[in-house]
N, C-alpha and C positions, 0 to 999 in steps of 0.2 A: 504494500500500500504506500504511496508517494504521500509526501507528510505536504500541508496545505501551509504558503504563508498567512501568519496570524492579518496583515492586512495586504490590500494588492488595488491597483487604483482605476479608479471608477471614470473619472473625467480630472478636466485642469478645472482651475478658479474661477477662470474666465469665463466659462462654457455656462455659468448659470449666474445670472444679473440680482443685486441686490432687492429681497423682498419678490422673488418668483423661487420657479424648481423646475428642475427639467428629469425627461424619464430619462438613464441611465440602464445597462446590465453590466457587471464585469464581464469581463473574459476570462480570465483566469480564477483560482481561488473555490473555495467550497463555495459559493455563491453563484458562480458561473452561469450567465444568461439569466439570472433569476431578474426581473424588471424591479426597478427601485427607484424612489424619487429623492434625487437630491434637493435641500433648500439651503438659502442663502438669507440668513435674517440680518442685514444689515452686517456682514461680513463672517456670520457665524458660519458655520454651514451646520448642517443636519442631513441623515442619511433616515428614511422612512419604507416601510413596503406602499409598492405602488400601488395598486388596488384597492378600494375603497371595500369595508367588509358588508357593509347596505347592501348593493346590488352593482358592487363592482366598476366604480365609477373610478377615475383616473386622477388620483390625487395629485399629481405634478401638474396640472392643468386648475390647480382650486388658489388659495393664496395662505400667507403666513403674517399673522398679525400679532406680536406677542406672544411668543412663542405656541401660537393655537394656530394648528391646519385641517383645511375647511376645504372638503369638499366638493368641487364644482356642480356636482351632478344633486345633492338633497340637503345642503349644507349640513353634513354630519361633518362633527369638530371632532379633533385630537391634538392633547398637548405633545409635543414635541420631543419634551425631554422622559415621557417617561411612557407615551404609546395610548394611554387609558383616555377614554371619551371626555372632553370637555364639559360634559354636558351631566356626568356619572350615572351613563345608564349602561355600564356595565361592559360594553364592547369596547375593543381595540387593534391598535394596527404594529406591525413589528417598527423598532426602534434599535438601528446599528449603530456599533463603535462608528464615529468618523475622525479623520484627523488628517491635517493639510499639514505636507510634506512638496519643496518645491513647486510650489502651485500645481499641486494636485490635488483631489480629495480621494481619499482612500477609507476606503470600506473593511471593519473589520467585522466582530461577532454581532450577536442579539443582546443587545443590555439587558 
């Protein structure tokens, strides 16, 4: 079994605009092709699962307000830093290590 780097990089800095997100999948890494939305909260970034757990609606297409992201498609909320509904009705979406390295953001586990 080939041992997996703990993180491997997803996109540059650049590639996603302060206060949006764009869909990403790595290439490489246990994560491999899995779709993900990067966000950029005024230079933070944040790494998210991209699918909305509603009815499947495209979270890198919704927005990031304090650290809460919202849904384009029913505005269902989630906090950012820890995955769990905004709203505490009990649903949630994955929440990855991220960490910018060379203007990159790079993807690591599920916090």
């Amino acid at each position: 079994m080939t041992e997996q780097p703990d993180f491997v990089a997803l996109c540059n800095v650049d590639d996603v605009r302060p206060g949006e997100a764009r869909h990403f999948r790595p290439t490489a890494g246990k994560w491999r092709l899995k779709p993900m939305a990067v966000w950029n909260e005024n230079g933070e970034f944040h790494i998210t699962n991209y699918v909305c757990p509603h009815s499947g609606g495209p979270l890198s297409e919704g927005k990031i307000e304090n650290g809460v992201i919202e849904c384009p498609w029913h505005a269902w909320q989630f906090n950012v830093a820890d995955g769990k509904s905004a709203r505490g009705d009990g649903h949630a979406i994955a929440i990855y290590e991220c960490k910018v390295e060379g203007g990159e953001v790079l993807v690591g586990d599920v916090k």
